[in-house]
C-alpha positions in Angstrom: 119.4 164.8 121.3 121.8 167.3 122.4 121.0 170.9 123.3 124.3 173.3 123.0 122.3 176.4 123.4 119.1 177.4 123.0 118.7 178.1 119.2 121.1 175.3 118.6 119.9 171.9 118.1 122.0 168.6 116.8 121.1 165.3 116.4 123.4 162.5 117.4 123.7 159.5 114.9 121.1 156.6 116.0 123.4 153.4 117.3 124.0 150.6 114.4 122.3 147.7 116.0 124.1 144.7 113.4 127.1 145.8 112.1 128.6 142.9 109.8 126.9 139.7 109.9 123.4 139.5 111.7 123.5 138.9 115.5 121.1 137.6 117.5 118.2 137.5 114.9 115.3 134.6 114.2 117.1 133.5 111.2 120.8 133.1 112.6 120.3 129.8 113.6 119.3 129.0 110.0 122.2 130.4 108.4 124.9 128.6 110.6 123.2 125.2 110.4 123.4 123.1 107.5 122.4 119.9 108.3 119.1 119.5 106.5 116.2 116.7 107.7 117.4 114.1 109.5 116.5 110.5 108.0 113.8 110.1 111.1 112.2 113.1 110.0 111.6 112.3 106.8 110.1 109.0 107.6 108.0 110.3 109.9 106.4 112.5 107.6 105.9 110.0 104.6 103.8 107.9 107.1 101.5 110.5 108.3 100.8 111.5 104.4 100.8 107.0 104.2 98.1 107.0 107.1 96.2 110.1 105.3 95.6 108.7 102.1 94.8 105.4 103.3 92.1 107.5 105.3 91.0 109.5 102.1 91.3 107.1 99.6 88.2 104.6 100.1 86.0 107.6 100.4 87.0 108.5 97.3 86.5 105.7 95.2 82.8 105.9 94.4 83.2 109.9 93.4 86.3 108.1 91.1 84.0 105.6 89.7 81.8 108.1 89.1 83.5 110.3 87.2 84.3 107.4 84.9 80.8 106.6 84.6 80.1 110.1 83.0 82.2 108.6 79.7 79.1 106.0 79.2 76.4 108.0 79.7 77.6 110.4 77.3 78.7 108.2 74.4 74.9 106.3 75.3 73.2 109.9 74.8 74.9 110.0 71.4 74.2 106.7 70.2 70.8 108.0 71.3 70.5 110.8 69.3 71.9 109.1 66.2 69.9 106.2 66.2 66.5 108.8 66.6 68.5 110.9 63.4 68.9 107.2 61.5 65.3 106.7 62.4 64.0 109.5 60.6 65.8 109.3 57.6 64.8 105.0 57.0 62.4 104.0 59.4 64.3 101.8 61.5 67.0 101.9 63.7 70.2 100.0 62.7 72.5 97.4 64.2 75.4 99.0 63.0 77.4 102.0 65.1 79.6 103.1 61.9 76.1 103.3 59.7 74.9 105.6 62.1 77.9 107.4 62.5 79.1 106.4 65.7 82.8 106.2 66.0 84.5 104.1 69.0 87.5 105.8 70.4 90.6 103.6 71.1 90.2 102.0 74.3 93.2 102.1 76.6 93.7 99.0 76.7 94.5 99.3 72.9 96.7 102.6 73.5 93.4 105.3 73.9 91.7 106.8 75.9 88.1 105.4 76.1 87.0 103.3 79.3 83.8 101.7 77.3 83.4 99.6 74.2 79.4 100.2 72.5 77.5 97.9 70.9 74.0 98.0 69.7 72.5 94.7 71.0 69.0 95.3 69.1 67.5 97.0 66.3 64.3 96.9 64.5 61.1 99.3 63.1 60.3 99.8 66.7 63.1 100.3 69.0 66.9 99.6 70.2 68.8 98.7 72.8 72.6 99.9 73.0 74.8 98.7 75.8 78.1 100.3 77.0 79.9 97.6 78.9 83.4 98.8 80.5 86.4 97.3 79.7 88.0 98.1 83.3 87.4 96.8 86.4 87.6 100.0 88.7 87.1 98.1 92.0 88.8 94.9 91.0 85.9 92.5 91.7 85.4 91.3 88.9 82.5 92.3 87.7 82.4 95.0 85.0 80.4 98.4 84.8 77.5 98.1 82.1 75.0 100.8 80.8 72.3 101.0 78.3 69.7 103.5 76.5 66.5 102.4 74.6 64.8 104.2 71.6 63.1 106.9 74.7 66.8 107.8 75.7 66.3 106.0 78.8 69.9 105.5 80.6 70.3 103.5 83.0 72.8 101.2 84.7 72.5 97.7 84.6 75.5 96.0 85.8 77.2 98.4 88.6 80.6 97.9 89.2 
């Protein structure tokens, strides 16, 4: 700021700090360098996210397994409730899913969705047994996932996978 006399005051005009292209900034290094991730770099990074899911993953499996298992216990609790409906319309329970209404979703081995096949393994004026046996091997043991409910809704798991 300039004082020509006492009643007279101008300003001067601030100095242009980047004038044209940007000098000297963060970024300028970024604008003149094109070169990308070197082939190293990118390695390097898809074995630390390798080593992290190898880390991750076994702790996740029974949470996966799980999950999966929630399909059988809900198509057991409705095989449950319509074998107790088919029971109080004839006084018995019945061997046979479609009678009581049940219908099996396509399994994804056949192109669906379903995990579990149903079957009613025994039926009479007293009680029932239903089994839900999967049809996938989710730890690849060999030994498959089976659940079953009895005429008090009692689920529980017999074979665990």
């Amino acid at each position: 700021m300039k004082l020509k006399n006492n009643n007279d005051i101008s300003y001067q005009k601030p100095p242009v700090i980047l004038q044209g292209r940007m000098k000297n900034t963060i970024f300028s290094h970024i604008k003149n360098n094109n070169d990308g991730f070197s082939l190293t770099e990118l390695m390097v990074v898809l074995v630390i996210i390798g080593i992290l899911v190898l880390i991750a993953l076994p702790k996740l499996m029974p949470v996966i397994t799980k999950a999966k298992t929630v399909e059988a216990k809900l198509n057991l609790k409705q095989v449950y409730m319509l074998e107790k409906s088919y029971k109080y319309e004839h006084d018995t329970y019945s061997l046979n899913l479609s009678e009581i209404g049940f219908e099996q979703e396509k399994l994804i081995k056949d192109g669906g969705q379903a995990r579990y096949i149903i079957k009613i393994v025994s039926a009479d004026q007293n009680g029932f047994v239903a089994t839900t046996t999967s049809t996938i091997d989710f730890n690849n043991n060999g030994v498959f996932n089976v659940w079953q409910v009895d005429e008090t809704g009692n689920i529980k798991e017999v074979t665990p996978d």
